[in-house]
FILUM-43650 format. One record per residue (C-alpha): residue in one letter; y, x, z. Coordinates in steps of 0.02 Angstrom, whole numbers, padded with zeros to 5 digits, always signed. Layout:
N
aYXZ;...
! end
This chain:
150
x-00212+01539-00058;x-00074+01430+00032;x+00040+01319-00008;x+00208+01418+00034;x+00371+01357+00085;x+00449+01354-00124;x+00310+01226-00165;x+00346+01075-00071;x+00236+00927-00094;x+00282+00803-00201;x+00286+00630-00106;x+00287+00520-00285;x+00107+00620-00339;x+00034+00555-00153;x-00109+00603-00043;x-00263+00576+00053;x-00387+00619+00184;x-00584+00635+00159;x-00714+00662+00262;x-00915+00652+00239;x-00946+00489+00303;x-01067+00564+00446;x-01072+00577+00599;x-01116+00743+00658;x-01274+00763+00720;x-01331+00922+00840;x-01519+00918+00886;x-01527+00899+01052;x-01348+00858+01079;x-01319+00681+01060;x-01164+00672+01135;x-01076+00740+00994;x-01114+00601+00856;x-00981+00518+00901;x-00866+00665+00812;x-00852+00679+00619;x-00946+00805+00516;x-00785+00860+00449;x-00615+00840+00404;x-00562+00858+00226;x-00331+00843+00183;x-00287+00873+00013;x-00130+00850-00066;x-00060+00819-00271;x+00059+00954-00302;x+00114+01037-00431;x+00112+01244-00451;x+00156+01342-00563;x+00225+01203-00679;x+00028+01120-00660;x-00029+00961-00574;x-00150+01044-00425;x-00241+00970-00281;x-00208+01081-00142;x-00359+01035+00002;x-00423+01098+00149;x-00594+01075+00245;x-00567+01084+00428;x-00760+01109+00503;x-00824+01108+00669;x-00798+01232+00807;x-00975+01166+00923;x-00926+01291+01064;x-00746+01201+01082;x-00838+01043+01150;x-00754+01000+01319;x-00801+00864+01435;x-00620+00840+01506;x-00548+00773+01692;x-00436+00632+01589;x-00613+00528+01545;x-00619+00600+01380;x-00727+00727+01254;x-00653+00825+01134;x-00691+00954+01005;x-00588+01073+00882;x-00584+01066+00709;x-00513+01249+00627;x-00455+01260+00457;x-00578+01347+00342;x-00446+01445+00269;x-00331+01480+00402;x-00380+01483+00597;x-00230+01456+00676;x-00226+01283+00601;x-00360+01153+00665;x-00358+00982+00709;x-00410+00927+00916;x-00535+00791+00907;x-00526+00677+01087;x-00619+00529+01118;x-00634+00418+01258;x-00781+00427+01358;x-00793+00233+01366;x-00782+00243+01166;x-00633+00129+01158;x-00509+00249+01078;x-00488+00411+00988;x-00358+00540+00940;x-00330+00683+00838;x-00184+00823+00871;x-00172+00956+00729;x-00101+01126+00787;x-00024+01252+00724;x-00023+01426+00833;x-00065+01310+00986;x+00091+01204+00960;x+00081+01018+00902;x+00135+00996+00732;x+00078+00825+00715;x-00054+00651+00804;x-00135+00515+00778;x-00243+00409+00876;x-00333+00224+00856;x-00439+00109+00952;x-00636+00096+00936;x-00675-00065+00886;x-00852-00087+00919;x-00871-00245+00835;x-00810-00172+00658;x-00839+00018+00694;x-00829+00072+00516;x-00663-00018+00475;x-00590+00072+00662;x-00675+00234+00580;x-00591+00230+00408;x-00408+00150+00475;x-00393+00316+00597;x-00439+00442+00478;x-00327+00339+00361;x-00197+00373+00484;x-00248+00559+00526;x-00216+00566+00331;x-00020+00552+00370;x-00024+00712+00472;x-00043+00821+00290;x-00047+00995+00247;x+00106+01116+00323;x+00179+01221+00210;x+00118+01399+00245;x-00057+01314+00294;x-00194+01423+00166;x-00285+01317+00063;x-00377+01278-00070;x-00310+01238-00259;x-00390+01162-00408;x-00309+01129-00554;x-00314+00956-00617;x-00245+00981-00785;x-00370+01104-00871;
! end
């Protein structure tokens, strides 16, 4: 399913990000713990007349990871539902700051990016996917509806 350009999202019924609070961890590849396990953007909404949560889980791609010339890692994140969406995952090699870029197509529909703050990691952690929560679903992105009033 997607949410298509006649059902806007409704600002007043707000929104959030999720993610599973891990780290990702690849055996033998310990370089990449320092990425999320996933992404997860949902949306209140309403369709068809109905209060719905319109999400999507954006997982993994392993083979995008990239050790890049600008002193930084990054990896892509696809949408489940809908491959040419996916989020671009780039963190400093000295671990001092991280950014995410969604995509749509290739094109940059939308960042974010926050410091590292080694001394409170977690708070750093939850303020920039806070943050990455702003970027939202595009209408036309497929996703994923439950109904919240059944």
């Amino acid at each position: 399913m997607e949410l298509n350009k006649n059902e806007s999202i409704d600002k007043k019924l707000n929104g959030f990000v999720g993610y599973v609070p891990y780290k990702l961890i690849v055996e033998k590849k310990p370089e990449l713990s320092v990425f999320p396990l996933n992404v997860l953007m949902a949306r209140y909404t309403m369709r068809e007349g109905a209060k719905v949560l319109a999400n999507v889980l954006y997982e993994p791609d392993l083979s995008s990871f990239k050790v890049n010339d600008d002193k930084t890692i990054s990896m892509n994140y696809p949408n489940r539902y809908d491959k040419k969406y996916y989020l671009k995952m780039i963190i400093g090699k000295d671990y001092k700051f991280r950014e995410c870029i969604k995509y749509k197509d290739d094109k940059n529909i939308g960042r974010t990016h926050g410091i590292i703050d080694i001394k409170d990691e977690k708070k750093s952690w939850h303020m920039f996917f806070h943050h990455l929560a702003l970027l939202g679903l595009d209408n036309g992105e497929h996703c994923s509806f439950l109904n919240l009033e059944s």
